[in-house]
Each structure stands twice: as C-alpha cells, then as structure tokens.
FIDOKOL-50231 format. One line per field, with one value per residue: residue number from 1; residue in one letter; x, y, z of N, C-alpha, C, O in turn. Coordinates in pm, whole numbers, plus 50000, padded with zeros to 5 digits. Each point is the difference from the previous one (the first is absolute). Layout:
% residues N
seq [NUM ...]
type [A ...]
n.xx [X ...]
n.yy [Y ...]
n.zz [Z ...]
ca.xx [X ...]
ca.yy [Y ...]
ca.zz [Z ...]
c.xx [X ...]
c.yy [Y ...]
c.zz [Z ...]
o.xx [X ...]
o.yy [Y ...]
o.zz [Z ...]
***
This chain:
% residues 119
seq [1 2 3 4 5 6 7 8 9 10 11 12 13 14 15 16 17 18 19 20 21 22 23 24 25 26 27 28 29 30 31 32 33 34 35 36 37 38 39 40 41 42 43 44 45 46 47 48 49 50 51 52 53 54 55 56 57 58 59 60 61 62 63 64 65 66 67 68 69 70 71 72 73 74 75 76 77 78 79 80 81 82 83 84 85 86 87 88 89 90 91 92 93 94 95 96 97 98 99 100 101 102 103 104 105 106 107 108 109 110 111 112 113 114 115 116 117 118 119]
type [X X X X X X X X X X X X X X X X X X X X X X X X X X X X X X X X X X X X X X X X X X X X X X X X X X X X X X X X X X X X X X X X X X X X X X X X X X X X X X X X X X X X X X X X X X X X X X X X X X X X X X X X X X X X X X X X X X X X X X X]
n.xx [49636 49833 50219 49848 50044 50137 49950 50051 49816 49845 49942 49836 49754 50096 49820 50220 49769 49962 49953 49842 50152 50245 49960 49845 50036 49885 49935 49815 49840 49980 49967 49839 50120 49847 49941 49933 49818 49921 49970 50214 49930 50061 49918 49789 50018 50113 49799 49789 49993 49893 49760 49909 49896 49808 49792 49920 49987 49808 49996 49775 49751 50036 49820 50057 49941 49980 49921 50077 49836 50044 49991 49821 50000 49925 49832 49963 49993 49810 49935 49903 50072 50096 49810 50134 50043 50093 50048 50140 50010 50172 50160 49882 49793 50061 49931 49777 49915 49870 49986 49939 49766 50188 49992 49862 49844 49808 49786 49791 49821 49788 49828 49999 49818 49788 49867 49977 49868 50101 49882]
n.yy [48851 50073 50040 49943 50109 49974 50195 50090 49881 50143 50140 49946 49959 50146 50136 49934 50032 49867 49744 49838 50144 50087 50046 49901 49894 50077 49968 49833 50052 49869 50127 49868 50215 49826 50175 50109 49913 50048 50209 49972 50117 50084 50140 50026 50174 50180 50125 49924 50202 50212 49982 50096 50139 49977 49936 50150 50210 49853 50220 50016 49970 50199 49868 50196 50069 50130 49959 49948 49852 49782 49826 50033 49937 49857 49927 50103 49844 49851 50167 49929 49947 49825 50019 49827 50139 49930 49964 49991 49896 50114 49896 49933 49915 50081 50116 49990 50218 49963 50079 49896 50034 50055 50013 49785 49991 50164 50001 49831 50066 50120 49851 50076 50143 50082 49876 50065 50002 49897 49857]
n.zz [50625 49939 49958 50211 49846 50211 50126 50168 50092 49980 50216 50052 49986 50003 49941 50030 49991 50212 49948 49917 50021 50026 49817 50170 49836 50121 49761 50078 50073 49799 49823 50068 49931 50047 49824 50183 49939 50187 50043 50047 49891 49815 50154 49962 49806 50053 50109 49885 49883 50121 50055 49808 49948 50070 49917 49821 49944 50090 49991 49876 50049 49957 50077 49964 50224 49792 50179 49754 50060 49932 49800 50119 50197 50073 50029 50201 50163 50021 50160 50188 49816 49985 49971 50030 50129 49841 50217 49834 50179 49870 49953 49862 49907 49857 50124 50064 49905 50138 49819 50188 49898 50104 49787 50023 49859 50091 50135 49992 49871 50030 50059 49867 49891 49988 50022 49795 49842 50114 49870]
ca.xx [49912 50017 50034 49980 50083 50005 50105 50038 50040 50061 50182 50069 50036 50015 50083 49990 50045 50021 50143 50078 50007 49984 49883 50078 49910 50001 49953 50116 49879 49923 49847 49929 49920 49855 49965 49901 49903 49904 49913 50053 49915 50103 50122 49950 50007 50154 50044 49973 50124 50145 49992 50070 50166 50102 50007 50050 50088 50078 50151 50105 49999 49885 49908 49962 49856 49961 49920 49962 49882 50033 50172 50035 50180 50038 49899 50105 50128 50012 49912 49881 49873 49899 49984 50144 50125 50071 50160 50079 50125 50111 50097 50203 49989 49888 49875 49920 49876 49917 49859 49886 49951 50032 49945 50084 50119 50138 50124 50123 50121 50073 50112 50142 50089 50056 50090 50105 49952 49958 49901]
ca.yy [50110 50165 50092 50174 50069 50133 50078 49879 49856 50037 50072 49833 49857 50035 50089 50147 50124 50099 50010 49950 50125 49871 49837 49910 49897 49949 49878 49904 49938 50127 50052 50096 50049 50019 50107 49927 50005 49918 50044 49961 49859 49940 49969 49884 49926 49960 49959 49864 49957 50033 49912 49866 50009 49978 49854 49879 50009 49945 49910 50055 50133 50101 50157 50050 50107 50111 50068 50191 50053 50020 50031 50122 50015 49840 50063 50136 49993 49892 50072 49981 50135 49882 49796 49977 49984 49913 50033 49974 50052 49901 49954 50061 50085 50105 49953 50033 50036 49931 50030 49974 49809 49874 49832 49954 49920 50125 50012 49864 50070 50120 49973 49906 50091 50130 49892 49858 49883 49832 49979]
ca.zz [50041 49933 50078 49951 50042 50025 49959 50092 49937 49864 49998 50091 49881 49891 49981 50108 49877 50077 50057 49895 49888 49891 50020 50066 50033 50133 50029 49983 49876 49909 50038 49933 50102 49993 50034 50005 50075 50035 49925 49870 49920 49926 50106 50066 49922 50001 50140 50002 49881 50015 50090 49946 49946 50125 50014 49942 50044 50099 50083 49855 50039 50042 50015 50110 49901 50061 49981 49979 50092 50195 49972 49906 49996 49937 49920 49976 49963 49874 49899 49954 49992 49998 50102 50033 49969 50029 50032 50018 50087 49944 50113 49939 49881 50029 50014 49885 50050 49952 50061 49953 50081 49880 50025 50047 49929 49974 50099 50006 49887 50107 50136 49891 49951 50095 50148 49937 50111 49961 50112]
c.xx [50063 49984 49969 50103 49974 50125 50071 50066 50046 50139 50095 50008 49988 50121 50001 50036 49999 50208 50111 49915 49920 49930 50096 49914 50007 49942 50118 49920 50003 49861 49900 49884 49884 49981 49836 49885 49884 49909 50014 49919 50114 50102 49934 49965 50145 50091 50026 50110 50126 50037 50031 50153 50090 50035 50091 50148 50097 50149 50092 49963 49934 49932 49947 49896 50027 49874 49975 49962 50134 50127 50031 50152 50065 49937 50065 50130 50050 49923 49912 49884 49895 50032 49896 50151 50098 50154 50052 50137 50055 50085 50091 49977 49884 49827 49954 49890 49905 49825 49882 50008 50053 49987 50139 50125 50119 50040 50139 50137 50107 50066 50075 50089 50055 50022 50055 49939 49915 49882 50094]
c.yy [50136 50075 50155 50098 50136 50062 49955 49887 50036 50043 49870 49928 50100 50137 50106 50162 50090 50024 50037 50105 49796 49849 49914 49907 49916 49863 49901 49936 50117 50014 50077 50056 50089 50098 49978 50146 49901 50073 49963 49861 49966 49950 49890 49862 49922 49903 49863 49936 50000 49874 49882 50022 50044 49870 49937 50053 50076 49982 50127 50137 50022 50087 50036 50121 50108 50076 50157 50088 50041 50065 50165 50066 49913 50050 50119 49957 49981 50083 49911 50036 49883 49895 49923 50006 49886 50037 49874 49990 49816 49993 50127 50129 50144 49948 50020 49963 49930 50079 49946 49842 49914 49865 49935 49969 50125 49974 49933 50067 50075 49920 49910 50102 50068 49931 49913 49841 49912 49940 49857]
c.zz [49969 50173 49987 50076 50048 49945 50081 49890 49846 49967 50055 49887 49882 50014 50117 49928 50100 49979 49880 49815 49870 50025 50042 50055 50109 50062 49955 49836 49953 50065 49958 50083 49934 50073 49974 50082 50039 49886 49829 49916 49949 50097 50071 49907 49999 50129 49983 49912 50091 50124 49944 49963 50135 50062 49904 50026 50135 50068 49875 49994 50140 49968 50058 49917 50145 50022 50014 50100 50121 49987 49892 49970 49907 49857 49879 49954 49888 49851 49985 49941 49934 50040 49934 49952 50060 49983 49938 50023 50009 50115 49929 49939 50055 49998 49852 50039 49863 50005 49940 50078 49843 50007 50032 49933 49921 50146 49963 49920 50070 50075 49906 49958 50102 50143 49969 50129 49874 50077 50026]
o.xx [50121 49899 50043 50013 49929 50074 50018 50097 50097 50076 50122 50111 49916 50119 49903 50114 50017 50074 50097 49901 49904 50001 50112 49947 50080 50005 50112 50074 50009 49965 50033 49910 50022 50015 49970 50061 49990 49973 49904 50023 50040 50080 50085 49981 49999 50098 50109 50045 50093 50115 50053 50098 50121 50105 50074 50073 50098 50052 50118 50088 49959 50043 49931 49990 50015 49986 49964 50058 50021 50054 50088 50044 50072 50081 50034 50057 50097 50003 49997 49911 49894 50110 49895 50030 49984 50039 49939 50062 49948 49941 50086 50080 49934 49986 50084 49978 50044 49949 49978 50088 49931 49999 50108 50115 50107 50122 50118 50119 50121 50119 50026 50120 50113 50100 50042 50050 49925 50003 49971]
o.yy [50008 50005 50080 49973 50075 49941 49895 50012 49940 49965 49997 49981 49932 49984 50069 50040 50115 50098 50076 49954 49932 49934 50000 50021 49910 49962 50026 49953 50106 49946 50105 49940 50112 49982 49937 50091 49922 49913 50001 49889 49922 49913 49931 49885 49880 49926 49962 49887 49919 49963 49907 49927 50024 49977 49907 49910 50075 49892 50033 50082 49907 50103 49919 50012 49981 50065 50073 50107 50104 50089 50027 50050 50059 50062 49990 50054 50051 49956 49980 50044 50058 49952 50052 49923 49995 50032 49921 50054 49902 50062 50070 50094 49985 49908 50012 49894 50001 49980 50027 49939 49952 49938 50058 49994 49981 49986 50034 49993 49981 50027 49908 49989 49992 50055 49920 49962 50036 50047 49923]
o.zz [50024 50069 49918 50119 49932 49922 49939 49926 49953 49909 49985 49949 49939 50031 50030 49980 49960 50013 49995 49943 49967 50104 49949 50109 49970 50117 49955 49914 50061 50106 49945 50058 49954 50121 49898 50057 49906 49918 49923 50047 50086 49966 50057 50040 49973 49999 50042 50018 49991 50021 50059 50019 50006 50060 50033 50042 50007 50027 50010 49975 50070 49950 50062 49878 50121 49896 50093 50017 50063 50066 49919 49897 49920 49932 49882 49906 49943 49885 49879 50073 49980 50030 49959 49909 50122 49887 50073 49909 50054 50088 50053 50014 50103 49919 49911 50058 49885 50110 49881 50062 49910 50106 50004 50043 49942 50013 49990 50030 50014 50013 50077 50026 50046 50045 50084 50106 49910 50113 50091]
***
C-alpha cells in the first residue's frame, strides 16, 4: 500500500530539511515519493501502477504520495511546479526527480537504476 504523507511523517521517513542543510535520507528502504493532486487526470491515471509496484516490491521499497493541495511546504521545498512529479530517493545516493505519469516498465527501470533494487 502507497503511504500518503504529511510534513510531519515526511521529515521522520524521508528527509528532515528543517534540520539537516545537506540531503540525508532517513528511511530504512529506498523510496518513491508521488507528488500528486486529487484534481490531476495523469496523477490518477498513475496511482493504480504505483499500487502495483508497491506490491510486487514489497519488503524492497516504499512509496509514499504527497498531496500538493495540503502539503504546500513540502511542495515548495522540492520546487514543484508540475504533477505529477515523482522523488526518487536511494538509501545512499542523492534523490532524482522524475516528472510526468510514466508507464510501467520506465518505473521498473528507475527503481533498478536510480534505487539499485531488483523485484
């Protein structure tokens, strides 16, 4: 299941940028965090891919989705300026932002290259 996140739960499992200048990744799983609105057609088109690819890999990432609307801080932070945008954020390495409802089989790519993960 795809975890939605506040500014709260975000500075906890991902990154605290109140605390920490430089990127420091704070989860124990890599992850990919779905910047999102309910009004978005391409972002509800994606929800069902990203629900699958949370299943198949299971136990190897997380994702979690932000929603624009509530999280405008979060939002700001990251320079959002379309959605969907997608964070990916590696255990070790710096994140990389992703934008648009991509099909499945570039996620799968992205989470092999850029989270180094295997299904």
């Amino acid at each position: 299941m795809t975890e939605v996140l506040t500014k709260e739960t975000f500075l906890e499992k991902v990154f605290n940028y109140e605390k920490n200048k430089e990127w420091k990744f704070e989860g124990d799983l890599p992850c990919i965090i779905d910047f999102y609105a309910d009004w978005c057609g391409p972002c509800k088109a994606i929800a069902p891919v990203l629900e699958q690819l949370s299943e198949e890999y299971k136990g190897k990432i997380n994702i979690y989705k932000v929603d624009t609307e509530k999280e405008q801080e979060l939002s700001a932070a990251f320079a959002i300026r379309s959605i969907p945008s997608m964070l990916f954020c590696p255990t070790d390495e710096k994140p990389q932002m992703a934008q648009g409802a991509l099909p499945k089989q570039q996620l799968e790519q992205i989470i092999e290259d850029v989270l180094k993960v295997k299904k």
